[in-house]
C-alpha positions as CSV (number, residue, x, y, z in Angstrom):
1,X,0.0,0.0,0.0
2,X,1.5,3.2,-0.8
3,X,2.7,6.3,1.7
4,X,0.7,8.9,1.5
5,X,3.3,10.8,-0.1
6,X,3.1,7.9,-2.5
7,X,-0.4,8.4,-3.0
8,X,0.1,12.5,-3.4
9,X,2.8,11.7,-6.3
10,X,0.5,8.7,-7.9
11,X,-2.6,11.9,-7.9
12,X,-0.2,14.0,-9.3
13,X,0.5,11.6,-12.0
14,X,-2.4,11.1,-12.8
15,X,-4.2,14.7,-12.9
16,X,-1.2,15.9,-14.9
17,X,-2.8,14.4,-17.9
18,X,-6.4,16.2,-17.4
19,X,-7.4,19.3,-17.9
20,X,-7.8,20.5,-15.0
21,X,-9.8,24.0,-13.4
22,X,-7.6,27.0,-13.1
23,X,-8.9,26.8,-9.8
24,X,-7.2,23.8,-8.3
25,X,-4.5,24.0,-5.9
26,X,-2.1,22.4,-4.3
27,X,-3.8,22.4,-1.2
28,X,-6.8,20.8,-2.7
29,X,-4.6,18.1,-4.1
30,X,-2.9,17.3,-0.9
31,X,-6.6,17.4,0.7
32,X,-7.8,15.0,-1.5
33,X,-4.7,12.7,-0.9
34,X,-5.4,12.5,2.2
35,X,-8.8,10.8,1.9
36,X,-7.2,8.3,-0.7
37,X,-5.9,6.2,2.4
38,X,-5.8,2.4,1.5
39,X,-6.1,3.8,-2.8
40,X,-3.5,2.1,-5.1
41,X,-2.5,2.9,-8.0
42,X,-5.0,1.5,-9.9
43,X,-7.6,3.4,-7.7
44,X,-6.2,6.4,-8.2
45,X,-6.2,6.2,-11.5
46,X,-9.9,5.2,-12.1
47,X,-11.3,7.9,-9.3
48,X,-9.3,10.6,-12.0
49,X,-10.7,8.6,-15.0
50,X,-14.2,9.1,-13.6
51,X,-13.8,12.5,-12.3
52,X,-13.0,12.9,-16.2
53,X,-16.1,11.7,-17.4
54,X,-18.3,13.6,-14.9
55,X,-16.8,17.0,-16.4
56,X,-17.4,15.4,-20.0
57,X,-21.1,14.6,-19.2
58,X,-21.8,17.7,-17.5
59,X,-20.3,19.8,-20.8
60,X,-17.5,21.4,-18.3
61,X,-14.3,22.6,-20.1
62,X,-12.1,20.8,-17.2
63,X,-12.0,18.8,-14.3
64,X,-12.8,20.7,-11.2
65,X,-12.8,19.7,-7.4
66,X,-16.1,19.2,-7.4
67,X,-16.2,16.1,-9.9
């Protein structure tokens, strides 16, 4: 199971490649990190795949912390 500063680096990973909100920070990221306890990669990367296609369905030009 990774650390959480595993888990921080595996988010950043994957939210690089979305388009994310101009209003995401990196306070929000480590935020959500820490709820991603017990996550692995694989997690991770679905939880960003579906916060993906929430913003797609709802017409919104990027992902925001609120999908």
């Amino acid at each position: 199971m990774p650390s959480r500063r595993d888990t921080e680096d595996i988010l950043h990973l994957q939210l690089d490649k979305l388009s994310l909100s101009s209003d995401f920070t990196e306070l929000q990221i480590k935020e959500i990190s820490k709820n991603l306890h017990g996550y692995v990669g694989a997690d991770i990367t679905r939880l960003c795949n579906l916060a993906c296609v929430i913003a797609v369905n709802q017409n919104s030009g990027a992902v925001t912390v609120n999908h």
